[in-house]
C-alpha positions as CSV (number, residue, x, y, z in Angstrom):
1,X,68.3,56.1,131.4
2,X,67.2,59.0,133.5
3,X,67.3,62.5,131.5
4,X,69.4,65.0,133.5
5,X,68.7,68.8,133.7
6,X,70.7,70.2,131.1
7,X,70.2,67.5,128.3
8,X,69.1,68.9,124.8
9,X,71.8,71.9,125.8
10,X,75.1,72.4,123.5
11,X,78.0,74.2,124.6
12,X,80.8,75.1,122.3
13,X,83.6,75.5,124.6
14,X,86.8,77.3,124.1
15,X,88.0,77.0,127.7
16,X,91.0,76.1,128.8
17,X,93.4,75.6,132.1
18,X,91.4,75.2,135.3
19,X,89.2,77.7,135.4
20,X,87.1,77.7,132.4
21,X,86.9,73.9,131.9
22,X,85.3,73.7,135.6
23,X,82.2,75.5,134.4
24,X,82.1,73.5,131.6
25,X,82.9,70.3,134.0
26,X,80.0,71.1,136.0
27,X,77.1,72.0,133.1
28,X,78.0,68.4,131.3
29,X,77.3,66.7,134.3
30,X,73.7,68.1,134.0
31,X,73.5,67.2,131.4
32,X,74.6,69.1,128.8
33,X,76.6,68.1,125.5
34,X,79.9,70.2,125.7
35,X,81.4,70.1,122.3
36,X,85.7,71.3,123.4
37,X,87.4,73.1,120.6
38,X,90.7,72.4,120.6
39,X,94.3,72.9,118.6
40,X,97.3,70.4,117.8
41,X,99.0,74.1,117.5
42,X,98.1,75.6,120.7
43,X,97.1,72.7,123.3
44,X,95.4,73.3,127.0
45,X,98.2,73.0,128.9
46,X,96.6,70.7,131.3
47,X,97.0,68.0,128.8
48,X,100.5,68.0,128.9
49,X,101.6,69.2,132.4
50,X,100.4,69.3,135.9
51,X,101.1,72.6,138.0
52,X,102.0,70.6,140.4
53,X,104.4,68.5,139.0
54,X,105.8,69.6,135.5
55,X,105.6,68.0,132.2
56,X,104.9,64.5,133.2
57,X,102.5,63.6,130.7
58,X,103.4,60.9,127.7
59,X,101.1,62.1,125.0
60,X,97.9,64.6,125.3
61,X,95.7,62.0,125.9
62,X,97.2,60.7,129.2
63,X,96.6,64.0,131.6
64,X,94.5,63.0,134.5
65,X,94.4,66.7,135.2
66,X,92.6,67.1,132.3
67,X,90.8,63.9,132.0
68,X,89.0,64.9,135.4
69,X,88.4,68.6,134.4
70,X,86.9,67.5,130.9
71,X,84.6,64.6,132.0
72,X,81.9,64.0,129.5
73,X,82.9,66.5,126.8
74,X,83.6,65.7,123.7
75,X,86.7,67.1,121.6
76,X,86.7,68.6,117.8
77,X,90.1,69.7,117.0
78,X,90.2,72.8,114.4
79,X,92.9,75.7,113.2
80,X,91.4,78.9,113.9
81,X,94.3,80.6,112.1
82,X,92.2,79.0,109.1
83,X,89.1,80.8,107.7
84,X,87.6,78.0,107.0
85,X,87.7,76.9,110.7
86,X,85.8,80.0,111.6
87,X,83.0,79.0,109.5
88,X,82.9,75.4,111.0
89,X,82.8,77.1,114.4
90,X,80.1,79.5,113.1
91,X,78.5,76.3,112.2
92,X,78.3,73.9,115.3
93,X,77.7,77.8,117.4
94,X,73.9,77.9,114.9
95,X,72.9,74.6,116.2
96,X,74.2,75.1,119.7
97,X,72.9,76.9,122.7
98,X,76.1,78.7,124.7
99,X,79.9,79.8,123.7
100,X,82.1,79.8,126.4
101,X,85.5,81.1,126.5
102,X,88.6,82.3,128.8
103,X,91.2,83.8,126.6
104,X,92.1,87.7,127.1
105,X,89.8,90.4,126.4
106,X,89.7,90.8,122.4
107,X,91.2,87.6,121.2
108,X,87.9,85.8,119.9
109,X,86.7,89.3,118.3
110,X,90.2,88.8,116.0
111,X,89.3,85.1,114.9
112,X,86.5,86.9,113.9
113,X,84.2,85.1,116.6
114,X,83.3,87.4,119.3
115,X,80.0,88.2,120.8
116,X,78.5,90.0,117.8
117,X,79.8,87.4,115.3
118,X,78.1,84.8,116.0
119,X,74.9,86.7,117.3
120,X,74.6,87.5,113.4
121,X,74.5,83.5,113.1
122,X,72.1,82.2,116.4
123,X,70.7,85.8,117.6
124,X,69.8,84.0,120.7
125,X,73.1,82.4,121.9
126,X,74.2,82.9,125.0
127,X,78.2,83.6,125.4
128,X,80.5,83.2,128.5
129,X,83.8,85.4,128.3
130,X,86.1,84.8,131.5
131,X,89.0,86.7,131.8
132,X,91.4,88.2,134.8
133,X,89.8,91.4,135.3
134,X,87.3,91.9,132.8
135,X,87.0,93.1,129.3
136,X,86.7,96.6,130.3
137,X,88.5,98.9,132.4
138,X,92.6,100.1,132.0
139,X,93.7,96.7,133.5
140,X,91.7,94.7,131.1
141,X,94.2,93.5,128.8
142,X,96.2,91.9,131.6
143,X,97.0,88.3,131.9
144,X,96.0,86.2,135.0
145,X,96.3,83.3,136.3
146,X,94.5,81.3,140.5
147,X,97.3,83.5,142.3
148,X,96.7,86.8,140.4
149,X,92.8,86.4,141.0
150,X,92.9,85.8,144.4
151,X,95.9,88.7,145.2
152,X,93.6,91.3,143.0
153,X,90.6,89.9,144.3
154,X,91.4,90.5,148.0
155,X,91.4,87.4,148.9
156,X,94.8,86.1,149.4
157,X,95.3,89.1,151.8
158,X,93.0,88.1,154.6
159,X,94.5,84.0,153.8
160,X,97.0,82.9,156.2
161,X,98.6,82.9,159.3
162,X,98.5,86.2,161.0
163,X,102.5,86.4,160.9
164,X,102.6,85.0,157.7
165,X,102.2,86.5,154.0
166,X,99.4,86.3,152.3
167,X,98.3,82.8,150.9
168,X,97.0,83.0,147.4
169,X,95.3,79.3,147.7
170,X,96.0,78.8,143.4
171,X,93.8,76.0,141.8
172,X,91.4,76.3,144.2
173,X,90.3,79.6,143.4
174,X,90.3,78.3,139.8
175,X,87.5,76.4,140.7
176,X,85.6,78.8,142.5
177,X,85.7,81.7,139.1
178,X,84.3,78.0,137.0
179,X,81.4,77.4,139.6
180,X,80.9,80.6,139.3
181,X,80.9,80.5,135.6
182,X,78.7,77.8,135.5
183,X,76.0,79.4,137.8
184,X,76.1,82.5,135.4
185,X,75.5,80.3,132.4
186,X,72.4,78.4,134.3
187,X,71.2,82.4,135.0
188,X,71.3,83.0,131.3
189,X,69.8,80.1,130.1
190,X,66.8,80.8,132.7
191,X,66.4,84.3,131.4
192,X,66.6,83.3,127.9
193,X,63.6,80.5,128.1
194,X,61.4,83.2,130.1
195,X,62.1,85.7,127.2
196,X,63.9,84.3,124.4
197,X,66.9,86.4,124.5
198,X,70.6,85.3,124.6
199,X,73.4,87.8,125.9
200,X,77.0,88.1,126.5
201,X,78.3,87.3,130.2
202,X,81.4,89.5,130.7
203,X,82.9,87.9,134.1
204,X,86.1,89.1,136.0
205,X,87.7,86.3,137.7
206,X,89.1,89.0,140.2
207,X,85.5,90.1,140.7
208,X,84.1,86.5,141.5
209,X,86.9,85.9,144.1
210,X,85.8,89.8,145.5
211,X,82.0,88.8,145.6
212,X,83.1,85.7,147.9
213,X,84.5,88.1,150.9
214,X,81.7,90.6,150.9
215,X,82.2,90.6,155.0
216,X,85.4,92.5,154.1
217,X,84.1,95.2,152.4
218,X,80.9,95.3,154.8
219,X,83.7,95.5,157.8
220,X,85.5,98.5,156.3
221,X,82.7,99.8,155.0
222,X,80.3,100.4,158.0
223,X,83.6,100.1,160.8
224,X,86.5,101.5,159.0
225,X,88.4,97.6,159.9
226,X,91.1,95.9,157.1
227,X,90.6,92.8,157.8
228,X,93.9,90.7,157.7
229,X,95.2,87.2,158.0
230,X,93.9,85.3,161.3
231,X,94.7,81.6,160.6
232,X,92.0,79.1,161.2
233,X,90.6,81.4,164.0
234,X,87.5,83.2,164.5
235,X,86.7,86.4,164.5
236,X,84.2,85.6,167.3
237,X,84.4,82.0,168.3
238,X,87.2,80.3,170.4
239,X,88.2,77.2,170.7
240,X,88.6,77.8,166.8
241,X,91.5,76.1,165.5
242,X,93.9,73.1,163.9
243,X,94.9,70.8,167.1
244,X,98.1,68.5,166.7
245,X,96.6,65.0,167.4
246,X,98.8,61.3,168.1
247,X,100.7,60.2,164.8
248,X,102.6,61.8,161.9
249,X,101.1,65.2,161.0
250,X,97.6,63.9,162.0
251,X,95.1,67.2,163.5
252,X,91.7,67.6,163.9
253,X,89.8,70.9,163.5
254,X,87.1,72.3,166.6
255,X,85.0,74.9,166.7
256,X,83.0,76.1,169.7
257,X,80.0,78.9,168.8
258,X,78.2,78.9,172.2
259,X,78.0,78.7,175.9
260,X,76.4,75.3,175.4
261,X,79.0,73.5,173.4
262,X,82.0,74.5,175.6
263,X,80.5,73.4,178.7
264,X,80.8,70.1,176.6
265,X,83.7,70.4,175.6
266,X,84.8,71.8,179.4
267,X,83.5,68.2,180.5
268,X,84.7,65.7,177.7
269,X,88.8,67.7,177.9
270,X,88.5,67.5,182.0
271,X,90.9,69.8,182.2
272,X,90.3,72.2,185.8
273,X,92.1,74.8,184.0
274,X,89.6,75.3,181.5
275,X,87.8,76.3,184.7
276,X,89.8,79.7,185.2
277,X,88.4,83.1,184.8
278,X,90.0,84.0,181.8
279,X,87.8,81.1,179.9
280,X,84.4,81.9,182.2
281,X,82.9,83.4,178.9
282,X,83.2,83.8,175.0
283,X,84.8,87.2,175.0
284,X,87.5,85.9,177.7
285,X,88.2,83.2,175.1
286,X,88.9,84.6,172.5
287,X,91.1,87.5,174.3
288,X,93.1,84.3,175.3
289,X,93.3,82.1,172.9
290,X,96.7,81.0,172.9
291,X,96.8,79.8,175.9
292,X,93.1,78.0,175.3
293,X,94.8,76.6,172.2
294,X,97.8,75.5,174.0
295,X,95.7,73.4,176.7
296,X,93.3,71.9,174.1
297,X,96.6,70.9,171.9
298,X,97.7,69.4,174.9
299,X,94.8,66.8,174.9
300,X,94.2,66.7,171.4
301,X,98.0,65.4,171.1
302,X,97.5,62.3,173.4
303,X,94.5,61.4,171.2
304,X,94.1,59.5,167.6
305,X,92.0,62.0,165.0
306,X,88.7,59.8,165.6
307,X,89.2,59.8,169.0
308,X,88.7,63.3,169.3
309,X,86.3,63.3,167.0
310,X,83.9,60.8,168.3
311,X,84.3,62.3,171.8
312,X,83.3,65.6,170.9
313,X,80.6,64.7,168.4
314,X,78.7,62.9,170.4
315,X,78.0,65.9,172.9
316,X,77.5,68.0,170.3
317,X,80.7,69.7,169.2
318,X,82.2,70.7,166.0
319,X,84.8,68.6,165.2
320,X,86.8,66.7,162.3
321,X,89.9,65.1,161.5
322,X,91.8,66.7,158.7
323,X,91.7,64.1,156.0
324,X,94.6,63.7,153.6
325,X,94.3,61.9,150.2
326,X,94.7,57.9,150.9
327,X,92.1,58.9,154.1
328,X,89.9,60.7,151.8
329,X,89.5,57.5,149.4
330,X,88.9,55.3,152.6
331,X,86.7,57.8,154.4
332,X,83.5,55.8,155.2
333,X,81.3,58.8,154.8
334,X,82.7,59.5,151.4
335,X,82.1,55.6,150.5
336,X,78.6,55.7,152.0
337,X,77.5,58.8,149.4
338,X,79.2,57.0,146.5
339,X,81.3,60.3,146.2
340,X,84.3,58.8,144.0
341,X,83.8,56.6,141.3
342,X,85.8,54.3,139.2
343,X,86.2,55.6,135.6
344,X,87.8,53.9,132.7
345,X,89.3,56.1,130.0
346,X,91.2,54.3,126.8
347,X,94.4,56.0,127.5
348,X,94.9,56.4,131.2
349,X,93.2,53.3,132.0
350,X,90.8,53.1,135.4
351,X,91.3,55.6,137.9
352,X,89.3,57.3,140.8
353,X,87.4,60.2,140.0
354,X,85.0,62.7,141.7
355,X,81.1,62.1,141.5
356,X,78.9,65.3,140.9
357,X,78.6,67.3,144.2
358,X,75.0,67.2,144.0
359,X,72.2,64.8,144.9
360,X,68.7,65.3,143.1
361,X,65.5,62.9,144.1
362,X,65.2,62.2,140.4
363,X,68.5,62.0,138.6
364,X,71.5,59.8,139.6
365,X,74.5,61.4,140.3
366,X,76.8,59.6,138.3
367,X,79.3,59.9,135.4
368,X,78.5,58.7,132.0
369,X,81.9,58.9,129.8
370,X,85.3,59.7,130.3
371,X,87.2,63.1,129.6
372,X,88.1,62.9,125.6
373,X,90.7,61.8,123.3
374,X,92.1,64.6,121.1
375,X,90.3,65.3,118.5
376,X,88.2,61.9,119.3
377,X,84.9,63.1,118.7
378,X,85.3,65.1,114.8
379,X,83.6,62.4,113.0
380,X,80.6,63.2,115.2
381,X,80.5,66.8,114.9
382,X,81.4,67.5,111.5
383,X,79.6,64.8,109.8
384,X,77.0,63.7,112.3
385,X,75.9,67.2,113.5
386,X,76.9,69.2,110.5
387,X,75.9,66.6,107.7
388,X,79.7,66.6,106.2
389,X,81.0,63.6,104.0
390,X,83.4,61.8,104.8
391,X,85.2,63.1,101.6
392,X,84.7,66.5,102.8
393,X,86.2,66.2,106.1
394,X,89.0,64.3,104.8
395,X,89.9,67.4,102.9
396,X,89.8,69.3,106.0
397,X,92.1,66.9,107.6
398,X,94.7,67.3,104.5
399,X,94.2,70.8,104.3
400,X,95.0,71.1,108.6
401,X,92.1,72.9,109.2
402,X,90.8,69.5,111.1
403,X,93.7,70.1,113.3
């Protein structure tokens, strides 16, 4: 079997939610062995309800929000209320390489496992601590959640239509702060095999939402502009927009950058009032677009998605149907690059699930195991990696500090 990048790394991974379990998500399928610490008294709430849908779930085991967000990982279940929990965690955290976490500012430092903790026990470990806003700073001890990120962060501000509120976009900043996460983790693995030094990554989910709309600050910055909601238009290019297209709630998305494409897309609409001096250049586009938009919807709305999409693609201009779920799963492009697979976990049975986003010449892109059982993988950990008799961690069990 081909060795991926990350493989001979262990994670001990205290994440939970959406955020913190996508970092994770995307270092296991690199490679690395992501050992998830995890509570009967305090589960991630991902294994028993979906925020879109409430508390549907029949047992912890049976989330496919989690399932999917915890691919590959493996689960040890432990009481941190219990000392002797601690000392397993400060166990596994000698023999592994990163600790990861996304609880508020302070709470690992009272289980008595914060940064300088277990430094004392692996000086060189590396340690991920995501939180809203930081752990410094007078807002620190605030709690936060996709919408408060992205409101703080700036970014639900300049999402939306322009006579709309702002649109705070929820999971999906969630997995931005992870990827994030995950490329700060890579960073600090880097710098420790160039100098043999581990560190403490103190990241601000605001802040990683912030460092995605640097053109904002650059705009006020250097022209004194607040940028505000502009819908799916551009601040320079027109056509740029969502057209209405023949069936239920079916559109496709064009964008026009240059002189070039719109004389293609002049020819392939045919419409002689495209021809009219307020379209006869970019600038008089965009200082018109509602009425471009208005005449391009026009077309667009006599034509299926891949109509339009064909048509303009092959002379060269942007455009793509908007793809909902069941087209997603059927999408040939999708199918062609293998990007879902079919995975079987014990509990939920065999469901669809995303591939890696990533191709490398070497290394399949594939998934090896499902996201765990609870608690499924404590044999392994306490008695494989930690050399613990059976007798031992059957104690543990009847003492609930396996938990």
């Amino acid at each position: 079997m081909t060795r991926r990048p990350l493989e001979g790394v262990r994670i001990l991974d205290f994440t939970w939610a959406w955020a913190g379990p996508q970092a994770t998500l995307l270092l296991s399928l690199l490679g690395a062995e992501v050992i998830k610490v995890e509570s009967r008294r305090r589960l991630d709430h991902t294994r028993l309800r979906s925020l879109m849908t409430g508390p549907t779930m029949t047992s912890p085991d049976h989330s496919v929000i989690f399932n999917d967000l915890n691919i590959g990982k493996l689960s040890l279940t432990l009481n941190l209320s219990q000392p002797k929990a601690v000392e397993i965690v400060k166990r596994v955290a000698q023999i592994s390489d990163v600790v990861t976490q996304n609880m508020r500012p302070g709470v690992m430092d009272r289980l008595g496992l914060g940064y300088d903790d277990l430094k004392a026990v692996k000086p060189d470990i590396i340690m991920l601590s995501s939180s809203a806003v930081g752990a410094t700073g007078p807002e620190r001890t605030y709690a936060g959640y996709a919408p408060t990120f992205a409101a703080m962060g700036g970014h639900a501000y300049i999402t939306g239509h322009a006579d709309g509120p702002p649109m705070p976009l929820s999971g999906a900043v969630d997995l931005r702060v992870g990827t994030t996460s995950a490329f700060a983790i890579l960073a600090a693995l880097y710098y420790r095999a160039r100098t043999g030094k581990g560190q403490h990554i103190d990241l601000s989910s605001t802040e990683a939402i912030s460092a995605l709309i640097g053109h904002t600050f650059m705009d006020y910055s250097m022209n004194g502009r607040v940028q505000t909601r502009a819908g799916n238009r551009d601040h320079t290019m027109a056509p740029h927009n969502c057209y209405p297209c023949l069936g239920d709630n079916k559109w496709v998305t064009i964008a026009v950058a240059c002189e070039e494409e719109w004389g293609a897309l002049h020819r392939v609409v045919g419409d002689s009032r495209l021809e009219e001096e307020r379209f006869a250049d970019a600038t008089s586009r965009w200082q018109n677009q509602d009425a471009l938009d208005q005449l391009i919807g026009e077309w667009t709305s006599n034509r299926t998605q891949e109509e339009v999409t064909q048509a303009l693609q092959k002379v060269g201009v942007a455009a793509m149907p908007v793809l909902d779920g069941p087209a997603l799963v059927q999408d040939a492009q999708l199918r062609e690059r293998g990007v879902l697979q079919s995975l079987d976990h014990p509990a939920v049975g065999e469901k669809l699930t995303v591939n890696p986003p990533w191709r490398f010449s070497r290394t399949p892109a594939e998934i090896r195991r499902p996201g765990p059982l609870l608690g499924e993988h404590n044999q392994y950990v306490l008695g494989e990696l930690l050399g613990m008799s059976s007798d031992e961690i059957e104690k543990l069990v009847a003492e609930e500090v396996v938990y």
